[in-house]
C-alpha positions as CSV (number, residue, x, y, z in Angstrom):
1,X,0.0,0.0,0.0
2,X,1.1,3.7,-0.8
3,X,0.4,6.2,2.3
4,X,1.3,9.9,1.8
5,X,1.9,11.9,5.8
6,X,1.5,15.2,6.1
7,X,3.5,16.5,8.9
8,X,6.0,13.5,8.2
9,X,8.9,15.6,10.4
10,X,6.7,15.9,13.7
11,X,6.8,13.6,16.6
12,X,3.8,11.5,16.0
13,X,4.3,11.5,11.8
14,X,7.9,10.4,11.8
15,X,7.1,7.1,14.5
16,X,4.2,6.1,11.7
17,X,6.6,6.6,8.6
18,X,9.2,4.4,10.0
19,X,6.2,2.1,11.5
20,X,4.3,2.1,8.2
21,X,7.9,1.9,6.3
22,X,8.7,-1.4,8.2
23,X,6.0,-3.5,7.7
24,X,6.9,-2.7,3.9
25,X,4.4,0.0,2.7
26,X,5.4,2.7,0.3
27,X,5.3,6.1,1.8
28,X,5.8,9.8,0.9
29,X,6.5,11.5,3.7
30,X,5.0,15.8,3.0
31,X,7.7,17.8,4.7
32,X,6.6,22.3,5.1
33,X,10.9,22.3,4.3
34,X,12.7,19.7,3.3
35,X,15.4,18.3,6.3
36,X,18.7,17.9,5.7
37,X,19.4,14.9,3.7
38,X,22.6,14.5,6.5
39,X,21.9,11.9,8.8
40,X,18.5,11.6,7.9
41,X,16.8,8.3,7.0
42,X,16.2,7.6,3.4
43,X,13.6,5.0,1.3
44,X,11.0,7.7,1.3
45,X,9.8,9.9,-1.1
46,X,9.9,13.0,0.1
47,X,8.4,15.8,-1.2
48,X,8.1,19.5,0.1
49,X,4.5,21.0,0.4
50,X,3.0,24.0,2.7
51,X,-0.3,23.1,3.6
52,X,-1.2,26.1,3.3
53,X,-0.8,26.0,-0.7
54,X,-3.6,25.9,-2.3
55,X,-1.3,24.1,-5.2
56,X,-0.6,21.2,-2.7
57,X,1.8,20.2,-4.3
58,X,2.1,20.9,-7.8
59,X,2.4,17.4,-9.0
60,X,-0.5,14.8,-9.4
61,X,0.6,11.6,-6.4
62,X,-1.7,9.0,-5.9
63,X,-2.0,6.7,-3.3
64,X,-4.1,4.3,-1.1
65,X,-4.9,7.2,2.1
66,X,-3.4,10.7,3.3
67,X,-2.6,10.8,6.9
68,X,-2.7,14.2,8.1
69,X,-0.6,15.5,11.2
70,X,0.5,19.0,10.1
71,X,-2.2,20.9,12.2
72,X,-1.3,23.5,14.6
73,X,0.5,22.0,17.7
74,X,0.0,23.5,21.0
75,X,3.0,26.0,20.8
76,X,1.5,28.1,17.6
77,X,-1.9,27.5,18.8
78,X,-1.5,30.3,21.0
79,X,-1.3,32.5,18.6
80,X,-4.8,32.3,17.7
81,X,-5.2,33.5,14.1
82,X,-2.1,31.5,12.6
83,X,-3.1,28.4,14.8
84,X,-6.6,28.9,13.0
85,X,-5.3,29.5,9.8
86,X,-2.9,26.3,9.7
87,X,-5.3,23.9,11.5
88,X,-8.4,25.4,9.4
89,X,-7.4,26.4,6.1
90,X,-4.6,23.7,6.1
91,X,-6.6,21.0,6.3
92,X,-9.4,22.3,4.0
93,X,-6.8,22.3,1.8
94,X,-5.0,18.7,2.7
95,X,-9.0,17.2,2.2
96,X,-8.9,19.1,-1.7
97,X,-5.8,17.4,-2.6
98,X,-6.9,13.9,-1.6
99,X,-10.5,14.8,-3.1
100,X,-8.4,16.3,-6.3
101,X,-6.3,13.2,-6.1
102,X,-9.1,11.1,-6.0
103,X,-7.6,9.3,-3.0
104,X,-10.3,8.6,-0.7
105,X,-9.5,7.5,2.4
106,X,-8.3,10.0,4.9
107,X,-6.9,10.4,8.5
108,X,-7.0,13.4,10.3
109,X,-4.7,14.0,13.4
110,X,-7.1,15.8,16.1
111,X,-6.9,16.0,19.8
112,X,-8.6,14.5,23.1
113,X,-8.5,18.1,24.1
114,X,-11.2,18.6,21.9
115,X,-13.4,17.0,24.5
116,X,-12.1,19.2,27.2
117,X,-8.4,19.8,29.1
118,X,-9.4,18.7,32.5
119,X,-11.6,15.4,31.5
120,X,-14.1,14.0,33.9
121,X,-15.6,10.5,34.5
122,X,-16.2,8.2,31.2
123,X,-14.7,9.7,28.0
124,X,-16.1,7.9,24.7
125,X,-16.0,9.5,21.1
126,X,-19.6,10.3,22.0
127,X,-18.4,12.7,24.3
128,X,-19.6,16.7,23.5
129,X,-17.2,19.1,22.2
130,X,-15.8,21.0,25.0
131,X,-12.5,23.2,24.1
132,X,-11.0,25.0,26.6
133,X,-8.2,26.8,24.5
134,X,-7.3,27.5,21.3
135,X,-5.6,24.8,20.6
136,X,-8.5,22.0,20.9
137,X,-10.6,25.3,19.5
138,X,-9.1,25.0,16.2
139,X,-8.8,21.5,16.2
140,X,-12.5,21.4,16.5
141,X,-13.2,23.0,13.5
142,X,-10.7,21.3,11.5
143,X,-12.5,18.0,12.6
144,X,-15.9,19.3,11.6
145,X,-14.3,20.2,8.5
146,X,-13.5,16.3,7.5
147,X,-16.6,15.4,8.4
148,X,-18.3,17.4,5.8
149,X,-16.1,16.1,3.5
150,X,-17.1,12.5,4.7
151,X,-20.7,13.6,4.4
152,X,-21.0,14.9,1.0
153,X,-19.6,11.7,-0.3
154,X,-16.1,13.3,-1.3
155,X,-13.9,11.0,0.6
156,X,-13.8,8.7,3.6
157,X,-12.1,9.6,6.8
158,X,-11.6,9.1,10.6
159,X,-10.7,12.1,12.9
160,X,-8.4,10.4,15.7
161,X,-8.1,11.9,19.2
162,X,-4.5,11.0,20.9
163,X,-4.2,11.8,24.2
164,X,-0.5,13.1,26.0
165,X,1.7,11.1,23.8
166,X,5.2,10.7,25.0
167,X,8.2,8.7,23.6
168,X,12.0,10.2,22.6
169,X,12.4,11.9,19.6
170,X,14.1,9.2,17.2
171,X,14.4,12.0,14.5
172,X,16.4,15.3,14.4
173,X,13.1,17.0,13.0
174,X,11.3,16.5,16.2
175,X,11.8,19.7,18.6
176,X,8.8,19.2,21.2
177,X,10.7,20.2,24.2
178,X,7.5,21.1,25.8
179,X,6.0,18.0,25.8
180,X,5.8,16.2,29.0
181,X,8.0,14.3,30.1
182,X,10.6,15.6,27.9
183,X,9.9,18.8,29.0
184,X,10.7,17.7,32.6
185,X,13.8,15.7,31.4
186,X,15.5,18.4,29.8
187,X,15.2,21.2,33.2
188,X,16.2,18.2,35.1
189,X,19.1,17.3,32.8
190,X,20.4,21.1,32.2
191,X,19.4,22.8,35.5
192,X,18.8,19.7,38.2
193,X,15.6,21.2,38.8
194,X,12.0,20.3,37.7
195,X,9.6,23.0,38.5
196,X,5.3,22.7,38.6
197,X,3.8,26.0,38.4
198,X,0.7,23.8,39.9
199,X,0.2,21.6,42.3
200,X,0.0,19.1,40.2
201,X,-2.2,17.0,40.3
202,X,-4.1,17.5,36.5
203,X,-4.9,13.8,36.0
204,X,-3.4,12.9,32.3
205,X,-3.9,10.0,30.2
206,X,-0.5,9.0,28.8
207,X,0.1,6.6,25.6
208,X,3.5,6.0,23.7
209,X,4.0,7.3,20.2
210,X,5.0,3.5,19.0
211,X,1.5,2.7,20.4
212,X,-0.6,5.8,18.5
213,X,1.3,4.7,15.2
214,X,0.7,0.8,15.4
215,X,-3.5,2.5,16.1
216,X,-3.3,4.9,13.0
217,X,-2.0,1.3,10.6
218,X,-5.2,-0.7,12.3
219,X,-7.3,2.2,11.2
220,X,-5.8,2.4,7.7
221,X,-6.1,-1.3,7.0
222,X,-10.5,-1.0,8.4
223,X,-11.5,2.2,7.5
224,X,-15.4,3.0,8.1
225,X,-18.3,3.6,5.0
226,X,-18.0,7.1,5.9
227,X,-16.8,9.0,9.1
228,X,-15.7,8.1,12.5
229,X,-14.3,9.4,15.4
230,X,-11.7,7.7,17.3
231,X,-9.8,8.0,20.8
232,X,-5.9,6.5,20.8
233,X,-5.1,6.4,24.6
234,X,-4.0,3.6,26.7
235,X,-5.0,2.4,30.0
236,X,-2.1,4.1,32.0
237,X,-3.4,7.1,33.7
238,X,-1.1,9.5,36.1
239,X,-1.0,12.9,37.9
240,X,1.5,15.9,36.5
241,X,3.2,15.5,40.0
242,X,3.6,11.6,39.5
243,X,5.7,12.3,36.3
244,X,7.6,14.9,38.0
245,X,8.2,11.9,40.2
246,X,9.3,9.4,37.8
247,X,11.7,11.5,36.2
248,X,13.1,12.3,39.2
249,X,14.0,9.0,40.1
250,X,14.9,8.0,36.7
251,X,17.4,10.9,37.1
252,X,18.5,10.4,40.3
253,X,19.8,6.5,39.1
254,X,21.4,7.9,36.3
255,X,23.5,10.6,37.5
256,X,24.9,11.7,41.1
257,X,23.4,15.0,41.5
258,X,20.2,14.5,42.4
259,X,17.3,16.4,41.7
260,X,15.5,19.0,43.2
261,X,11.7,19.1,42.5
262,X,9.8,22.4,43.0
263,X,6.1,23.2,42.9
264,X,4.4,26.8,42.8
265,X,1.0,27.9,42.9
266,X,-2.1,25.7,44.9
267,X,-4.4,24.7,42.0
268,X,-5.8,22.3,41.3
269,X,-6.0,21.2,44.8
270,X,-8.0,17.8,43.6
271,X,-7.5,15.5,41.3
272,X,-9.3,15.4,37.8
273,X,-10.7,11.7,37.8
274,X,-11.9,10.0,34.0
275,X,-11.5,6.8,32.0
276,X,-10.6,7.2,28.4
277,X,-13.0,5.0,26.2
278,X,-10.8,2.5,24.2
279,X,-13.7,0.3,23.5
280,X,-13.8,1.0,19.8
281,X,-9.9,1.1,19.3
282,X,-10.1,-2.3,20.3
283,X,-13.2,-4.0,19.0
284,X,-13.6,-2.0,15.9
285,X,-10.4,-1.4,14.8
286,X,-8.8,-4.4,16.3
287,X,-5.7,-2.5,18.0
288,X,-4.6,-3.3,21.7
289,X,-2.3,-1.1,23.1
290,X,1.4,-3.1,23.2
291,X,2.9,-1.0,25.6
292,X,2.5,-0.3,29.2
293,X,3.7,1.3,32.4
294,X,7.5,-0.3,31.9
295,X,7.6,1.9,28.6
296,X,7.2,5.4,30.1
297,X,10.0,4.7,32.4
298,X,12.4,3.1,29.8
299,X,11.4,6.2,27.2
300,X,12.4,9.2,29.8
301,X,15.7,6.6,30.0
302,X,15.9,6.8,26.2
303,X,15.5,10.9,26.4
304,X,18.3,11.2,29.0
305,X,20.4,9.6,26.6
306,X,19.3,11.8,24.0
307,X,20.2,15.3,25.9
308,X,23.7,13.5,26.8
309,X,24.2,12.9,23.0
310,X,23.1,16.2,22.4
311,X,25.6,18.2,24.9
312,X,29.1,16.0,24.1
């Protein structure tokens, strides 16, 4: 099968290229600027191609499905207008070129903030809309968008909603520093200090980027008649502070200065308490998550290694 990714450089896009790229699919990886051909992997075609384009790209490509990831992340979300215009306008025009393409199965990379940032009790893909920020805002609409696409018959697509996703970042493309845990890893790494500017104890859900990959190939291989909505979580559920925590001690066994752990502010004072839905994940897509509370521990191992490599 021949996938083209959107958004092949980011965290999430470059785990499913070398996933999808593995179990021997074709796969053109859509890069906003080409990387530098140094170092970096090859057996892709890679083409260059600004979403925001409305020749996207020049050339006629066909393939089997366009996964798109090159939404606004969190960081330019907060500037409102461009996080609206890449996450809006971008993916109106991603949906054109498939339609224009006449490829007809697509994947759009949303967010499980779209259902709210502090999530309560059972959380199914039934679940209301309920942004909080700008980021799950424009997220929102770019969903919407690829379900009217879906409706009017154009194409066929599944808007998937991954929750914190952590893992190292295996390619020098990837620079989510605020991500946690990485973000944790590097202040601890750098200034042997990992500051909250909370108490806390915001409940996350936390799923490895090998795990949202191997859930985007299920989908690919059983896509729906039409439209569906789908969360990509795991079962592994833990406070802000409890990362902290495990970084910490991760540290700490690594190197001989210890860290110091520092938390400002007294909100939230409780806990957020939910259950992240993964009933359809695993009976109509068929995926199992392959990776559990070992793997966040052995990944903030991996990114330690990383900053070392980085800093010789």
């Amino acid at each position: 099968m021949k996938y083209i990714v959107f958004g092949a450089g980011g965290f999430i896009g470059s785990s499913l290229c070398d996933q999808l790229h593995k179990e021997g699919h074709e796969v053109v990886r859509m890069f906003h600027k080409l990387p530098n051909a140094e170092g970096y992997c090859t057996g892709y075609q890679d083409v260059e191609a600004d979403v925001l384009s409305e020749r996207l790209p020049d050339t006629r490509i066909s393939a089997d499905a366009v996964v798109h990831l090159a939404a606004a992340n969190d960081i330019l979300s907060k500037n409102g207008r461009e996080g609206i215009k890449l996450s809006v306008i971008g993916t109106k025009n991603v949906l054109d070129f498939a339609v224009n393409n006449s490829i007809d199965h697509v994947i759009f990379f949303s967010t499980i903030q779209v259902l709210g940032s502090e999530l309560q009790g059972l959380i199914t893909e039934e679940s209301p809309f309920y942004p909080e920020n700008d980021y799950a805002a424009n997220h929102m609409m770019a969903e919407i968008y690829t379900e009217m696409y879906a409706r009017k018959g154009l194409l066929k697509a599944v808007s998937v909603r991954p929750t914190n996703v952590y893992g190292h970042f295996a390619h020098p493309t990837v620079n989510r520093w605020s991500l946690v845990p990485a973000c944790f890893c590097r202040e601890a790494f750098v200034d042997k200090t990992i500051t909250l500017q909370s108490t806390g104890r915001q409940r996350r859900n936390f799923v490895s980027v090998d795990d949202v990959a191997g859930a985007t190939i299920a989908v690919l291989g059983n896509f729906p008649s039409s439209y569906d909505t789908l969360n990509i979580g795991s079962k592994y559920h833990m406070t802000i502070l409890d990362v902290a925590l495990l970084v910490k001690e991760v540290h700490d066994e690594m190197y001989a200065q210890r860290v110091l752990l520092l938390t400002h502010g007294d909100q939230p004072q409780q806990e957020n308490r939910f259950i992240i839905s993964l009933d359809k994940l695993e009976n109509r897509y068929g995926y199992k998550e392959q990776h559990g509370k070992e793997e966040l521990r052995r990944q903030i191992q991996l990114i330690f290694r990383d900053l070392e490599h980085n800093h010789e």
